[in-house]
C-alpha positions as CSV (number, residue, x, y, z in Angstrom):
1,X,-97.0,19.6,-99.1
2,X,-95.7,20.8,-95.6
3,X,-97.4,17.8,-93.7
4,X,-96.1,15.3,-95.9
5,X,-92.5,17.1,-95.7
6,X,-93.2,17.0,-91.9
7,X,-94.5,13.0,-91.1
8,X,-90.7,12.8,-91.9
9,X,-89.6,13.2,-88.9
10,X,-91.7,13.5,-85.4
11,X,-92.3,17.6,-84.9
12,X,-92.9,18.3,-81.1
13,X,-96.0,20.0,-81.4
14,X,-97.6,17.3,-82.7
15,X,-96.7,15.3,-79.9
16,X,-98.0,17.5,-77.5
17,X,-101.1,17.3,-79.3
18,X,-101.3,13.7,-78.9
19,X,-100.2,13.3,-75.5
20,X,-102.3,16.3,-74.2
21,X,-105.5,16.1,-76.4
22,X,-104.9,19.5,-77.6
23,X,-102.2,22.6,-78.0
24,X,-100.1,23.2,-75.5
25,X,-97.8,26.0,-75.0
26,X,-94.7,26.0,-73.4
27,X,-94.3,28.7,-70.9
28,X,-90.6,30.1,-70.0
29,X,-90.0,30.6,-66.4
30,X,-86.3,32.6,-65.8
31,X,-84.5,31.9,-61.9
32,X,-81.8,33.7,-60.8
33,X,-79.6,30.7,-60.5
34,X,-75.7,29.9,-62.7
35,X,-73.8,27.0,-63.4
36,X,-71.7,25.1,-61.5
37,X,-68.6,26.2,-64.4
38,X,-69.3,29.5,-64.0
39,X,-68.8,30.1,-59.9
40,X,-65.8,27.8,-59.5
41,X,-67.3,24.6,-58.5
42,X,-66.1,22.8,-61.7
43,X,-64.7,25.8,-63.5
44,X,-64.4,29.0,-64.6
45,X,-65.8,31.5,-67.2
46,X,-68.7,29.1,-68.3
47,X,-69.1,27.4,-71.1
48,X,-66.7,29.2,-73.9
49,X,-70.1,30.0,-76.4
50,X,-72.6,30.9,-73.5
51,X,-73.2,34.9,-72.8
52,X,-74.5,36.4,-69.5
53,X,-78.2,36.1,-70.2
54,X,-77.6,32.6,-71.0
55,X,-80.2,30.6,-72.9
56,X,-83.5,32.7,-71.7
57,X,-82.9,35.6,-74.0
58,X,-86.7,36.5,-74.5
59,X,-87.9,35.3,-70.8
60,X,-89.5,37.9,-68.1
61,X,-87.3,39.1,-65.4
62,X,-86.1,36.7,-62.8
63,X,-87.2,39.4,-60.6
64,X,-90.7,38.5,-60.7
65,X,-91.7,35.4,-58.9
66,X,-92.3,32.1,-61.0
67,X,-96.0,33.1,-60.0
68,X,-95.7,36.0,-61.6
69,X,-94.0,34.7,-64.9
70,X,-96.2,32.0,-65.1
71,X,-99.5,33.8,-65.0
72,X,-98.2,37.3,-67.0
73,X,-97.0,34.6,-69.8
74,X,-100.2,32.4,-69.5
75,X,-102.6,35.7,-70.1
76,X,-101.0,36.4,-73.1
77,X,-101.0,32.9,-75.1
78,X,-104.5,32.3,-73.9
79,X,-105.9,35.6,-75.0
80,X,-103.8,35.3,-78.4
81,X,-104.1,31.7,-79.2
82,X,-106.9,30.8,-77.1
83,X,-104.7,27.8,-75.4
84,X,-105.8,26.2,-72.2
85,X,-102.9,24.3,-70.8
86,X,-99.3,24.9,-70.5
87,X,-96.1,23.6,-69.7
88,X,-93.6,25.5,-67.0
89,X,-90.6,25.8,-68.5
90,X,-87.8,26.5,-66.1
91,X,-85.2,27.5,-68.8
92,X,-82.6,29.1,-67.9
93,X,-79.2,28.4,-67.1
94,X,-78.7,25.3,-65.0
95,X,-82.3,24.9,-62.6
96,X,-81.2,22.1,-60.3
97,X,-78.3,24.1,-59.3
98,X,-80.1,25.7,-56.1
99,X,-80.1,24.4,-52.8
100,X,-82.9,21.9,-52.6
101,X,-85.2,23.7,-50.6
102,X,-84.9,27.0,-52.6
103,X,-85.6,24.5,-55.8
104,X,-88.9,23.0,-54.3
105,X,-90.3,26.0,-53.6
106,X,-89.6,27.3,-57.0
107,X,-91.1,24.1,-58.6
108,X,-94.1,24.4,-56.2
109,X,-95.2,27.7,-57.4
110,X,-95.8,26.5,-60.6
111,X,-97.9,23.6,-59.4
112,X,-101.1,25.8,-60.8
113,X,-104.4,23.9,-62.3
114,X,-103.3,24.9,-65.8
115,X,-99.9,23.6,-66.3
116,X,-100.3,20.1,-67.2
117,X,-96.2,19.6,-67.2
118,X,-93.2,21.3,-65.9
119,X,-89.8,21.2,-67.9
120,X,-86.5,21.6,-66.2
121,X,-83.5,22.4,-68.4
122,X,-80.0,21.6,-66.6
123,X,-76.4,20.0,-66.6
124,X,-76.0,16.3,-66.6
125,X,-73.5,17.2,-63.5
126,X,-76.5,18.7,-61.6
127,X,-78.8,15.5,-61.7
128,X,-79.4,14.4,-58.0
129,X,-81.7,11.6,-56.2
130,X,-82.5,14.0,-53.6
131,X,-84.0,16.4,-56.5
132,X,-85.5,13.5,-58.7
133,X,-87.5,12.0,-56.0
134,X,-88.8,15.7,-55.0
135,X,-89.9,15.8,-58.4
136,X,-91.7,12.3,-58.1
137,X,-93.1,13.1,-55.1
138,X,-94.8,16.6,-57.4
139,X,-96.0,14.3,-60.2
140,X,-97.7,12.6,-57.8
141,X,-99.8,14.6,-55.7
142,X,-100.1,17.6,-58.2
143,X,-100.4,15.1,-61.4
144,X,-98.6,17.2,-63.6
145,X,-95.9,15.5,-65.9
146,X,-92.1,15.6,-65.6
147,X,-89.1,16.5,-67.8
148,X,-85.9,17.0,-68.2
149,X,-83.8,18.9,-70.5
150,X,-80.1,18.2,-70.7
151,X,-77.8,20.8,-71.8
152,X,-74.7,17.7,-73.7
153,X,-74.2,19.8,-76.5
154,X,-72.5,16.9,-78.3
155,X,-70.8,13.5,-77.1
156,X,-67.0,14.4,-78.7
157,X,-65.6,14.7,-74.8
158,X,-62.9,16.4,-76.4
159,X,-65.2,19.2,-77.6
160,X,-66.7,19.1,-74.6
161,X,-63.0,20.2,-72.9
162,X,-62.3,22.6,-75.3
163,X,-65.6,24.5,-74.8
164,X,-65.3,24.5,-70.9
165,X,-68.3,22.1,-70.1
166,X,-67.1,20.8,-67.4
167,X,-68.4,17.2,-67.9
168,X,-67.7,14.4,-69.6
169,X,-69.9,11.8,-71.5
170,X,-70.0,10.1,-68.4
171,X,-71.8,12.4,-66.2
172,X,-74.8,12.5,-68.9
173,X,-74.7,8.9,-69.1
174,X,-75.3,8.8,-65.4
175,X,-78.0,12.0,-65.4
176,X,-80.0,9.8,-67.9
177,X,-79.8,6.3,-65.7
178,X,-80.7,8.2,-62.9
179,X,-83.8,9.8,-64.6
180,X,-85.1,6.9,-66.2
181,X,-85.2,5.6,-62.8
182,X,-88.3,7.8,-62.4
183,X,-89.4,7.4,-65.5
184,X,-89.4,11.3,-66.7
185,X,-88.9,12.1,-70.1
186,X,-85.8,13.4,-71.2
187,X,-85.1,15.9,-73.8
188,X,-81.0,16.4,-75.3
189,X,-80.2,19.8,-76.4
190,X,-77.0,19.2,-78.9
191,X,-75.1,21.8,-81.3
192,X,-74.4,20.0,-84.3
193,X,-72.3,22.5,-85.7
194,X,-69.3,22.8,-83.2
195,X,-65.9,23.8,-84.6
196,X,-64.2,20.8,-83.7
197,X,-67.4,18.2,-84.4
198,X,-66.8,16.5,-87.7
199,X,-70.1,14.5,-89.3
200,X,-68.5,11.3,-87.4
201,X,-69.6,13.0,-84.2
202,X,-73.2,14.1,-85.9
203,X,-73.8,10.5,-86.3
204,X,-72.2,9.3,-82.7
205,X,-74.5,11.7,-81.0
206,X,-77.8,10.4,-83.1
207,X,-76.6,6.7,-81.9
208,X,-76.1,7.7,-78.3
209,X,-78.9,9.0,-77.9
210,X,-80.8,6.3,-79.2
211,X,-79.0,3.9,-77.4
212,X,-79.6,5.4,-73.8
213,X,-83.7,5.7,-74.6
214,X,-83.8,9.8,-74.7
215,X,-87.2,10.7,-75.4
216,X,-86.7,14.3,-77.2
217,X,-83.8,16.3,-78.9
218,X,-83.5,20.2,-79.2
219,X,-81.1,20.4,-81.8
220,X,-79.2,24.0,-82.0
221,X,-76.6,26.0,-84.6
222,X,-73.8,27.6,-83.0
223,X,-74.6,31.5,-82.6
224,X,-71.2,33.6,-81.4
225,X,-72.0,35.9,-78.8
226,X,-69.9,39.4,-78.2
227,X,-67.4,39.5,-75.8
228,X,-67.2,35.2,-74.9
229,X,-64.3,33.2,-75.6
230,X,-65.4,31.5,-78.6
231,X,-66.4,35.1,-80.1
232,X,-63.4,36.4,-79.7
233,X,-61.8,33.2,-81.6
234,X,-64.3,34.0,-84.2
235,X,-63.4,37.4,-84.1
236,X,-59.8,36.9,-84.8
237,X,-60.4,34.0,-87.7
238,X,-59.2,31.4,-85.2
239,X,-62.4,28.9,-85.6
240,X,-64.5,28.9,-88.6
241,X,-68.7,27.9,-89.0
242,X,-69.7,25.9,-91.6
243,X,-72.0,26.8,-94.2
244,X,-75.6,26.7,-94.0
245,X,-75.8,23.8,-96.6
246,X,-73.8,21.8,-94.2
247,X,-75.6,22.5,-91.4
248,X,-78.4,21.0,-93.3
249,X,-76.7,18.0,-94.4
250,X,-75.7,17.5,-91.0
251,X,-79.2,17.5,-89.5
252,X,-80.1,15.2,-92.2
253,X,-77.3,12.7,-91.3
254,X,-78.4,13.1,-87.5
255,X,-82.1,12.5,-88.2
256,X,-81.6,9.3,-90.5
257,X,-79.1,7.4,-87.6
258,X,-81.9,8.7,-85.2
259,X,-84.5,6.5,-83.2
260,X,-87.2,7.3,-85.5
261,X,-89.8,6.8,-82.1
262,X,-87.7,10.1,-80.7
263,X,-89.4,13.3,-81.2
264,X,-87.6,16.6,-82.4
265,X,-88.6,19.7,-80.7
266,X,-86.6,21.7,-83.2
267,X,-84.3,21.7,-85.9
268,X,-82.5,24.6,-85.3
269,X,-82.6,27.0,-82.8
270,X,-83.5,30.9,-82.4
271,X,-80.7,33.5,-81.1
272,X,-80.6,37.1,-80.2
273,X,-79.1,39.3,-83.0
274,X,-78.4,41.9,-80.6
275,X,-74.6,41.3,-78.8
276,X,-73.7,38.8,-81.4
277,X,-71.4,38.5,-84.0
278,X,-72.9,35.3,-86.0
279,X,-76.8,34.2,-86.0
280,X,-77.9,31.4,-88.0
281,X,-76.0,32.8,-91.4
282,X,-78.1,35.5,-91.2
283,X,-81.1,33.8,-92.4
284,X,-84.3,33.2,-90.5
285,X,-84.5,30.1,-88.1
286,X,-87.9,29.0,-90.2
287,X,-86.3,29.3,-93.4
288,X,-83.1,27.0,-92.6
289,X,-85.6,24.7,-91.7
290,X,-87.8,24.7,-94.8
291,X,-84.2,24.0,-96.2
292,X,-84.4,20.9,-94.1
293,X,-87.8,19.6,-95.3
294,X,-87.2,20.5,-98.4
295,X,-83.8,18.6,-98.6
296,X,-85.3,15.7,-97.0
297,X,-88.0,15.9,-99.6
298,X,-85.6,15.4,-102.6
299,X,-83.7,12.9,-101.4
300,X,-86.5,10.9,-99.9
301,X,-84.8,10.9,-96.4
302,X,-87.0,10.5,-93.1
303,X,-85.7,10.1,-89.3
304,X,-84.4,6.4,-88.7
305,X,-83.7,5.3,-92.1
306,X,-80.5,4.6,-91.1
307,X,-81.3,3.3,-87.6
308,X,-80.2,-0.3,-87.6
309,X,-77.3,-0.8,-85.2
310,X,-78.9,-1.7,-82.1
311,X,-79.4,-5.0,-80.8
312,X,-77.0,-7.3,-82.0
313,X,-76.2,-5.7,-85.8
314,X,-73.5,-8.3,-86.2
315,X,-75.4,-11.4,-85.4
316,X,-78.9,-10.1,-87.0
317,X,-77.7,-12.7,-89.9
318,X,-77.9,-14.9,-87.7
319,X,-82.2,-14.7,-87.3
320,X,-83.5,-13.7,-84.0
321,X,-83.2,-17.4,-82.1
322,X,-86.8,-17.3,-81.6
């Protein structure tokens, strides 16, 4: 029942599985770095829903080296799950934000035999030439794959104002061009369940994505963190989430508009209960998305049933010309 209810849509781990020849695990690797709207250099405060630990919330110190994290996290998922390669996930917070030497020899110490790809979440305003040929250069001589995880959150560029990105669409539009120059997959972490985002926006992000050839989505629900702008709007009544049943339908919408070749990491996110005020109504993040499968299930929906507005729509009539 669960693997029919999952060939729905394209579940990360099986693409792993595929690409690899077996599991792989991803291994979270936490720098002491920021973002560039949190020190000033495009603003203030950081992004309006984002705490002080950021995204990392069950990562290792950032005290230890990346050495360190790497091999600590590595004993434990071999000895539990008996997994033999990895990927380095440098999670945290925006990674390309370092000097460029400080970043290379971060990236460098996780150039180890058993990590057969290294993952680098940022900001579309912190994609540089300088760092993406680096990262060529790595793939190269250590032959471990690339990625890239962008932090859009969702296309609405008046969302993304009102929740102190400090990008536009534009930037990410030019952070993917510039990747794809290299050829490194991209993954697109996006809240679907802003305050301001209506299911218009669900469906603009699905067909944006598409459009500029992302490889993988994250998708994540809105969790209100203690003591952060947003949570104090939430606090007061002054913004309002939608209900879990929404949430659903919206990952639904954003799946069927979806390149169906795109492959989901996951469907909704986890979050710290500790410090926050909201979490996933309260439910756990596997069962919100059983309620996915499940919903997909009943009304026979899968990922790209709806994709068909690319290349020409208007003059497909027409025939092909060939």
């Amino acid at each position: 029942m669960i693997e029919a209810v999952e060939k729905r849509y394209n579940v990360y781990s099986e693409y792993l599985k595929n690409k690899y020849g077996e599991k792989v695990y991803k291994l979270p690797v936490n720098l002491s770095v920021t973002c560039p709207n949190r020190d000033g250099t495009v603003g203030c405060g950081g992004c309006t829903f984002c705490g002080e630990e950021g995204a990392g919330f069950e990562n290792l110190s950032n005290r230890l080296s990346v050495k360190q994290q790497i091999e600590t996290n590595m004993k434990y998922i071999q000895e539990k799950y008996n997994v033999h390669k990895f990927i380095a996930y440098f999670q945290n917070f925006s990674n390309t934000y370092l000097p460029l030497d400080a970043f290379k020899a971060y990236i460098l110490e996780a150039c180890v035999p058993e990590i057969a790809e290294i993952a680098i979440s940022t900001r579309p305003d912190c994609i540089n030439d300088s760092y993406l040929e680096f990262l060529d250069d790595v793939r190269k001589e250590y032959k471990i794959e690339i990625s890239i995880e962008l932090g859009l959150q969702t296309v609405n560029y008046h969302t993304l104002k009102k929740i102190n990105r400090g990008h536009s669409l534009a930037e990410f539009i030019d952070a993917v061009t510039r990747i794809h120059h290299y050829s490194f997959d991209i993954c697109v972490h996006l809240i679907l369940n802003l305050p301001w985002d209506t299911m218009d926006d669900v469906i603009e992000n699905a067909k944006i994505v598409s459009a500029l050839g992302i490889k993988q989505v994250k998708l994540h629900s809105l969790y209100m963190v203690k003591n952060t702008v947003m949570g104090d709007l939430y606090r007061k009544g002054e913004i309002n989430i939608i209900l879990v049943e929404e949430y659903v339908d919206r990952v639904i919408v954003f799946l069927e508009y979806l390149n169906p070749a795109i492959t989901i990491q996951r469907l909704i996110g986890r979050a710290p209960e500790e410090n926050t005020l909201f979490v996933n109504w309260n439910m756990s993040w596997w069962k919100i998305r059983d309620m996915i499968e499940a919903e997909m299930e009943r009304k026979d929906s899968y990922q790209g049933k709806k994709f068909d507005y690319l290349n020409g729509k208007a003059v497909k009539k027409w025939g092909s010309g060939e």
